[in-house]
C-alpha positions as CSV (number, residue, x, y, z in Angstrom):
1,X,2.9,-5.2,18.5
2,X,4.9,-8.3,17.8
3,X,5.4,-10.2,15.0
4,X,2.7,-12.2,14.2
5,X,-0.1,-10.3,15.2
6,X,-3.6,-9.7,13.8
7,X,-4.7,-6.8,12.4
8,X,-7.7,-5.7,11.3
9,X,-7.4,-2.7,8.5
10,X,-9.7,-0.6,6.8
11,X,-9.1,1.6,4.1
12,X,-11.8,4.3,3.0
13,X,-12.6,6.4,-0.1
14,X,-12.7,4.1,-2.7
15,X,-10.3,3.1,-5.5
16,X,-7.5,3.5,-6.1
17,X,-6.4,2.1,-2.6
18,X,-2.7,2.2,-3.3
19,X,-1.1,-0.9,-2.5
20,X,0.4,-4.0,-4.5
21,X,0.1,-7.7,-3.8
22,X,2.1,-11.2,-4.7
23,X,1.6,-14.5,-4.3
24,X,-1.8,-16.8,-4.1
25,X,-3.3,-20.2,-4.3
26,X,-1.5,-20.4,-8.0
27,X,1.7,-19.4,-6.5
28,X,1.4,-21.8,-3.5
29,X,2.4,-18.5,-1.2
30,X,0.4,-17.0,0.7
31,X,-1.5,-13.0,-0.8
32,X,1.4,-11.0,0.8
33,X,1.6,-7.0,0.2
34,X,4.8,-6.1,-1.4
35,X,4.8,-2.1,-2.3
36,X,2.4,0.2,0.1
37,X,2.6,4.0,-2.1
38,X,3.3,7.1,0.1
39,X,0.9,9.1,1.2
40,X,-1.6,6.2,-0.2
41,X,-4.8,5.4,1.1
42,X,-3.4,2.4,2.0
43,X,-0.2,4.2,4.0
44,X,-2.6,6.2,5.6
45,X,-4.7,3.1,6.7
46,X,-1.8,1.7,8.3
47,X,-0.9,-1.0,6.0
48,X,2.8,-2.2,5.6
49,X,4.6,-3.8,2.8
50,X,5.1,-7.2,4.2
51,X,1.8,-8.0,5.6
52,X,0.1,-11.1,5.1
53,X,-3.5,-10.6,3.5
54,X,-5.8,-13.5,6.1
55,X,-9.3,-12.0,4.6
56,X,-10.6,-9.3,2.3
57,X,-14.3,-8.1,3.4
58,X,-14.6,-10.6,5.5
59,X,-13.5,-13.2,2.8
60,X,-10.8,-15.8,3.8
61,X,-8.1,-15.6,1.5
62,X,-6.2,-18.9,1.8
63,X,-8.0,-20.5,-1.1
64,X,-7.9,-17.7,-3.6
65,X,-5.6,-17.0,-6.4
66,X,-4.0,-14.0,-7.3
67,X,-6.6,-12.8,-9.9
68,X,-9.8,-13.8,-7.4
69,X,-8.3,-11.7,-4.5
70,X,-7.7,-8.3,-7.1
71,X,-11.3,-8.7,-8.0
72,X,-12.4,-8.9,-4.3
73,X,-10.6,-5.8,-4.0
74,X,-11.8,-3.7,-7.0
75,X,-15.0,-4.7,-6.7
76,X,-14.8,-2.9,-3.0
77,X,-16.7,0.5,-3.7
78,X,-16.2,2.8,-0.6
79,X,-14.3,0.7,1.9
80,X,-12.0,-2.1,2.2
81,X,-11.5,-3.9,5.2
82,X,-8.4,-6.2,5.2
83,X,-7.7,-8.9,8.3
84,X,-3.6,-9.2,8.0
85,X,-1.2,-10.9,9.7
86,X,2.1,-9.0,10.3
């Protein structure tokens, strides 16, 4: 896998999922993950600190702020599936 490549991730059992995120349209940067917990739903799923968020659920996340993508992901009950670009 090189750098820049999609990825399609999804991440089962519900909340908490067990990752952090920065940026959005407020910030003018794009939703990036910066801290990915051990052992983590997340970790196990395969996501990386550093990956760019592209959609949540389907849900492009180029327009959406900070606090719009959080509720996107909390309001995900059993699964969330995350389109990133690494």
């Amino acid at each position: 896998m090189g750098i820049g490549d999609y990825v399609c991730v999804t991440i089962g059992g519900g909340a908490p999922w067990g990752f952090r995120l920065q940026g959005g349209k407020e910030h003018k940067q794009p939703l990036q993950v910066t801290k990915v917990r051990k052992k983590s739903k997340a970790c196990r799923a395969g996501l990386c600190e550093g990956d760019e968020l592209i959609s949540i659920n389907s849900k492009p996340c180029s327009e959406l702020t900070h606090s719009e993508a959080m509720q996107l992901i909390d309001g995900s009950s059993e699964t969330l599936q995350i389109l990133i670009k690494r």
